[in-house]
GUVEX-771488 format. One line per field, with one value per residue (C-alpha): residue in three letters; residue number from 1; x, y, z negated. Coordinates in steps of 0.02 Angstrom, whole numbers, plus 50000, padded with zeros to 5 digits. Each point is the difference from the previous one (the first is absolute). Example, Ala and Ser with C-alpha at 12.3 -4.5 7.8 and 13.67 -1.06 7.14 Angstrom:
aa	(Ala / Ser)
i	(1 / 2)
u	(50615 / 50069)
v	(49775 / 50172)
w	(49610 / 50033)
***
This chain:
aa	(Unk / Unk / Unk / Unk / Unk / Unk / Unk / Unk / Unk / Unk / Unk / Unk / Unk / Unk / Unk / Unk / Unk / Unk / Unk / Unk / Unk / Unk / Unk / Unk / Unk / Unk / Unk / Unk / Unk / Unk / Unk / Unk / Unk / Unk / Unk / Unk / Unk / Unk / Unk / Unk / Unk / Unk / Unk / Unk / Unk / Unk / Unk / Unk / Unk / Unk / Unk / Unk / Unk / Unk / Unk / Unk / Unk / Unk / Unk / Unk / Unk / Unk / Unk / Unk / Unk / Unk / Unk / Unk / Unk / Unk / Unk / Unk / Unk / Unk / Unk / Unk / Unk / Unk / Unk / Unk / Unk / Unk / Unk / Unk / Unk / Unk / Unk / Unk / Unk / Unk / Unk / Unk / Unk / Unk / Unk / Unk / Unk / Unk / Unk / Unk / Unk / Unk / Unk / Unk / Unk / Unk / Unk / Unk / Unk / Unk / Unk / Unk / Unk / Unk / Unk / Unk / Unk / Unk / Unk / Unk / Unk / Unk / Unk / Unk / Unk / Unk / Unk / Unk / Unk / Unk / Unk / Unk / Unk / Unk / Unk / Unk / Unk / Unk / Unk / Unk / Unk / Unk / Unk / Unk / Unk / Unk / Unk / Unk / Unk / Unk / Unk / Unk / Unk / Unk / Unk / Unk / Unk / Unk / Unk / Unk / Unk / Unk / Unk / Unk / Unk / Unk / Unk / Unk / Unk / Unk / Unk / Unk / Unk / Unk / Unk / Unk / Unk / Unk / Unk / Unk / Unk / Unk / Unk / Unk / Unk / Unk / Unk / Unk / Unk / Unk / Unk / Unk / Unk / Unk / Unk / Unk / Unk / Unk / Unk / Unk / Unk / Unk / Unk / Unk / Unk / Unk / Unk / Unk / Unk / Unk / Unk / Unk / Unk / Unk / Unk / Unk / Unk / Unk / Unk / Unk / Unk / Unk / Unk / Unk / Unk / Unk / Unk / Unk / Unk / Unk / Unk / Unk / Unk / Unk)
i	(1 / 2 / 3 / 4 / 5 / 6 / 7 / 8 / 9 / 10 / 11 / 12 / 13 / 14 / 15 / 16 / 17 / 18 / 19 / 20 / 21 / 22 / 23 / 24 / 25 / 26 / 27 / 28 / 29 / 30 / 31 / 32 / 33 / 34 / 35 / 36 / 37 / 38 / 39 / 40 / 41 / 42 / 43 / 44 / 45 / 46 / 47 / 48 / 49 / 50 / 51 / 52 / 53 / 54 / 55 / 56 / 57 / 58 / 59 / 60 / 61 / 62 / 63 / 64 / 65 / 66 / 67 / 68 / 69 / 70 / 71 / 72 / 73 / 74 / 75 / 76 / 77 / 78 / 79 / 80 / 81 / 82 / 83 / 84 / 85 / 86 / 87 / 88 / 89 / 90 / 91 / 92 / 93 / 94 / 95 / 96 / 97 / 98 / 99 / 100 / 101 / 102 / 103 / 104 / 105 / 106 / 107 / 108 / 109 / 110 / 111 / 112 / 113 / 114 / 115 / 116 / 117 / 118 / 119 / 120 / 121 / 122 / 123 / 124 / 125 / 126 / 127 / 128 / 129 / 130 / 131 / 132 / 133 / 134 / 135 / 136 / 137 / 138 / 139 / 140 / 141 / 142 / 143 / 144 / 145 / 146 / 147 / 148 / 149 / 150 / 151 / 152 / 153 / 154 / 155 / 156 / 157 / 158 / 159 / 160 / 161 / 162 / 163 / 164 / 165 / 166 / 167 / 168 / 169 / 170 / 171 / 172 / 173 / 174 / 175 / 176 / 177 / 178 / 179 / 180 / 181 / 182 / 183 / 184 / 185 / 186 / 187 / 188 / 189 / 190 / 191 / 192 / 193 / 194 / 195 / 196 / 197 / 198 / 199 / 200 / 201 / 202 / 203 / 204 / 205 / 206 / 207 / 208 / 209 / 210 / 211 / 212 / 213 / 214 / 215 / 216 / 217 / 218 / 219 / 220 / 221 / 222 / 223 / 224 / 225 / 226 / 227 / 228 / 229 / 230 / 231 / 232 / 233 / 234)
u	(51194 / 49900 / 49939 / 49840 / 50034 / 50090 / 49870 / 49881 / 50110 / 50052 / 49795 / 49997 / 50114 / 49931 / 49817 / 50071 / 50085 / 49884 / 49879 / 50120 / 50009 / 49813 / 50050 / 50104 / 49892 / 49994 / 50156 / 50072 / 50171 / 50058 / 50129 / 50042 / 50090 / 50109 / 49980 / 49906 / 49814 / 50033 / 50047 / 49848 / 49923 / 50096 / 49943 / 49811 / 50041 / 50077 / 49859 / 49882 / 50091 / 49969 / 49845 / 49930 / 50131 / 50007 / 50119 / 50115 / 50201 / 50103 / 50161 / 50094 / 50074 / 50138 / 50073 / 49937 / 49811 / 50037 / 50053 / 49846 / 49890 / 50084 / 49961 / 49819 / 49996 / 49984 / 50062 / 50157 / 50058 / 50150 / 49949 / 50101 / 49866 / 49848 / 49926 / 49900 / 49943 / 49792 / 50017 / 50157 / 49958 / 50142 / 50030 / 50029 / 50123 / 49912 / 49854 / 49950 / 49828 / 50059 / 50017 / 50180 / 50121 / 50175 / 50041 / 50162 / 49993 / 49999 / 50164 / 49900 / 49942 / 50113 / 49894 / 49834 / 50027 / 50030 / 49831 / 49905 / 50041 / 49950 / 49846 / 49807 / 49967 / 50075 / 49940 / 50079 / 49952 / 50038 / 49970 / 49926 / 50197 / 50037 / 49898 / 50080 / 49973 / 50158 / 50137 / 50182 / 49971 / 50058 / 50162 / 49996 / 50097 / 50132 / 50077 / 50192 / 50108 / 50149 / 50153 / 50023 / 49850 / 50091 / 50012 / 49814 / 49964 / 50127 / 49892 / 49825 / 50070 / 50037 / 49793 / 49971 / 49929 / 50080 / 50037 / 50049 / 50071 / 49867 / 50099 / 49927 / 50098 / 50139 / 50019 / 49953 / 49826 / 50012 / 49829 / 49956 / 50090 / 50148 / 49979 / 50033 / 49850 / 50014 / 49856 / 50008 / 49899 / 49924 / 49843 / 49900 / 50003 / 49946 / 49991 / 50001 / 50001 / 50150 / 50083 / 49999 / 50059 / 50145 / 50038 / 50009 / 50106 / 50137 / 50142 / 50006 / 49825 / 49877 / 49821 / 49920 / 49844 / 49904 / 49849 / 49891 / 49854 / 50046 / 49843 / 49790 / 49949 / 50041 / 49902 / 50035 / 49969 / 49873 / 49936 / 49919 / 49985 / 50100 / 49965 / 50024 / 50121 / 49985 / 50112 / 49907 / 49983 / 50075)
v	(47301 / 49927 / 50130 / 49996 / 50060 / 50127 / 50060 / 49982 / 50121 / 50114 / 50036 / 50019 / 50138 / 50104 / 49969 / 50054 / 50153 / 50058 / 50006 / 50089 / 50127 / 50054 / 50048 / 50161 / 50156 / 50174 / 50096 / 49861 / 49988 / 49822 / 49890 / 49859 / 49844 / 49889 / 49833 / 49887 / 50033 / 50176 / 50024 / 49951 / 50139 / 50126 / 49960 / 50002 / 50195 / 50047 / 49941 / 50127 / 50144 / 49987 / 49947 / 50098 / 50140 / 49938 / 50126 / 49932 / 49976 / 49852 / 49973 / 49851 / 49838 / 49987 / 50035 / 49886 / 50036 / 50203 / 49949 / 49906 / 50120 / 50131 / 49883 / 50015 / 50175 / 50005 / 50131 / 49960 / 50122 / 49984 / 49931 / 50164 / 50107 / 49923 / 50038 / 49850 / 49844 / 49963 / 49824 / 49856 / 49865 / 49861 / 49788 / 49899 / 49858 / 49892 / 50071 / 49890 / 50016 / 50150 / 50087 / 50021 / 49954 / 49968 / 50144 / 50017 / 49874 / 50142 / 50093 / 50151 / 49955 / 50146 / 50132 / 49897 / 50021 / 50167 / 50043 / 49879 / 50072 / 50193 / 49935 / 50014 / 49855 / 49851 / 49848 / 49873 / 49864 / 49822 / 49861 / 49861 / 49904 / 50161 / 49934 / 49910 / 49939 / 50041 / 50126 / 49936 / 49890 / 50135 / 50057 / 50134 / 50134 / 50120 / 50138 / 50046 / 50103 / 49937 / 50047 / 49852 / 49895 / 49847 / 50029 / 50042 / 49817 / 49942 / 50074 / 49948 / 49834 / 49974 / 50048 / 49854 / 50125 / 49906 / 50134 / 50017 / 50160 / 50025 / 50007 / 50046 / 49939 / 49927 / 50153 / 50077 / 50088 / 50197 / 50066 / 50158 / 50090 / 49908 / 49870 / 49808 / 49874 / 49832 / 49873 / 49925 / 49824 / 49974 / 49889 / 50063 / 50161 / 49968 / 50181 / 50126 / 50146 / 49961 / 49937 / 50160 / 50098 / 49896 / 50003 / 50175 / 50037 / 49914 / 50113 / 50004 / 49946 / 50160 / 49910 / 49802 / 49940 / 49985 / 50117 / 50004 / 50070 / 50127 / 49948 / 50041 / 49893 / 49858 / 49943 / 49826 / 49912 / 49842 / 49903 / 50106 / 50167 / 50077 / 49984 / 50166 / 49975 / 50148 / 50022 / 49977 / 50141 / 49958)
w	(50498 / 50179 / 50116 / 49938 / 49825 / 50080 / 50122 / 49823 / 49907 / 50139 / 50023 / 49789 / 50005 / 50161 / 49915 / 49823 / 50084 / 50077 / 49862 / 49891 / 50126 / 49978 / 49798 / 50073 / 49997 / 50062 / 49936 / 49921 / 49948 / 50028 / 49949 / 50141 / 49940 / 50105 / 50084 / 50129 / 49919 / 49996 / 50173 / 50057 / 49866 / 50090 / 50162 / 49921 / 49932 / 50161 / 50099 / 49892 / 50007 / 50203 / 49970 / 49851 / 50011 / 49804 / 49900 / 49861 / 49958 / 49963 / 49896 / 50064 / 49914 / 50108 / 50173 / 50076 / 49952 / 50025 / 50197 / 50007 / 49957 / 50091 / 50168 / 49944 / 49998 / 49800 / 49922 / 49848 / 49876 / 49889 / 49802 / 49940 / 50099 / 49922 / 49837 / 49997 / 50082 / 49993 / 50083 / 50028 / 50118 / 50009 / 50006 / 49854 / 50035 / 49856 / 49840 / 49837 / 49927 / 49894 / 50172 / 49975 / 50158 / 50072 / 50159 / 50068 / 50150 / 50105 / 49930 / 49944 / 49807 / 49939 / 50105 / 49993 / 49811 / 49973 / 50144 / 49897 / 49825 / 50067 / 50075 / 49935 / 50057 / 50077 / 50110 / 50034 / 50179 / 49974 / 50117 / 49900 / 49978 / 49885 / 49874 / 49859 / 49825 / 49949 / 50085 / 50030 / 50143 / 50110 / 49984 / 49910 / 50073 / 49889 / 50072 / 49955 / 50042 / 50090 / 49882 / 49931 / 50039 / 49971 / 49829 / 50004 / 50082 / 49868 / 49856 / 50094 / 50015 / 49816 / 49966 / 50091 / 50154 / 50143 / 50103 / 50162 / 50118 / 50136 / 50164 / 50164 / 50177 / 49911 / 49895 / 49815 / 50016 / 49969 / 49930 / 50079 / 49828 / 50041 / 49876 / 49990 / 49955 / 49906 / 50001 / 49847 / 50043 / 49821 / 50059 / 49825 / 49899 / 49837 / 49957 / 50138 / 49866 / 49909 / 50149 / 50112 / 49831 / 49986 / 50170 / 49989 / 49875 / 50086 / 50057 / 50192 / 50031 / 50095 / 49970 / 50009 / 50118 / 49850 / 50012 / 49814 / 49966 / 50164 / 50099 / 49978 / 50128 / 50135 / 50168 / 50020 / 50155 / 49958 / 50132 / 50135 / 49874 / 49883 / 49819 / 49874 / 49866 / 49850 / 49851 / 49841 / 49890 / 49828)
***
């Protein structure tokens, strides 16, 4: 990737962040999701409350987003001390037509699950290389736990998933629960429903990056705007 797709995308994201940020209302509880796009939504939502004194809560995704905010002078509360979540706000590292996606890239799809599944409703900000016909050509990102993972890859393997142990400066990444990842590089999902049921059922494995029918809408960014994706009511 030159420079100048990466100038292109870098302006995506702070224009699709940005925009998200204007969806948060007035007493709000909020559920912030984890990666480059939404950083830039943070910084939008801190920004307001000095500027708007605008009142709401946030759960966080991961550590990483929770330190964020808390930089921005957002407040975070603890999932376990909220009774429910009105809005989630996070990336998507690829979406299909069907509006169903691949998250993990980030480490967090374990907490950025459970936020999404409590939520009323969830959006999801995509610069336009998120958008795919069909999902797999990200690696789609299973978190284990890491008594014995190699057995895990062993099993994954023998699927035909391809994994492979995310590692981080020469070492195994740690999820912020303490888990182990594997990218399994599958290049096409056939069936992203059956897959992510099979996946897990398999002893040792904590959650996949595949993320059905968990979203109502995404903002994708599309030339110089930002086109409004919506689930379709069945």
């Amino acid at each position: 990737m030159n420079d100048g797709e990466l100038d292109r995308r870098k302006a995506e994201k702070k224009r699709l962040g940005e925009f998200a940020a204007s969806f948060v209302k007035e007493g709000m509880t909020v559920g912030l999701g984890t990666g480059s796009t939404v950083a830039y939504l943070i910084e939008k939502l801190g920004k307001r409350i000095r500027e708007e004194h605008l009142s709401f809560q946030t759960v966080a995704t991961s550590e990483a987003t929770e330190a964020a905010a808390l930089r921005c002078r957002i407040p975070v509360s603890d999932l376990n001390d909220i009774s429910s979540i009105d809005l989630t706000i996070d990336g998507v590292d690829e979406f299909d037509p069907s509006l169903n996606g691949i998250k993990g890239g980030g480490g967090a799809l374990l907490r950025e699950k459970m936020v999404a599944s409590l939520s009323d409703y969830t959006i999801w900000i995509a610069d336009s290389a998120k958008a795919v016909n069909r999902l797999g050509a990200f690696p789609l990102p299973v978190e284990v736990i890491p008594f014995g993972y190699k057995h895990t890859i062993r099993i994954l393997s023998q699927m035909g998933c391809a994994p492979t142990c995310r590692m981080r400066d020469g070492r195994i990444y740690v999820t912020d629960g303490g888990h182990y990842i594997l990218d399994c590089h599958m290049r096409s999902i056939d069936d992203p429903k059956a897959l992510t049921v099979k996946l897990n059922s398999l002893p040792g494995v904590v959650e996949n990056g595949l993320f059905i029918d968990m979203v109502d809408e995404v903002l994708l960014a599309a030339g110089n705007g930002i086109d409004v994706l919506k689930k379709k009511k069945e």
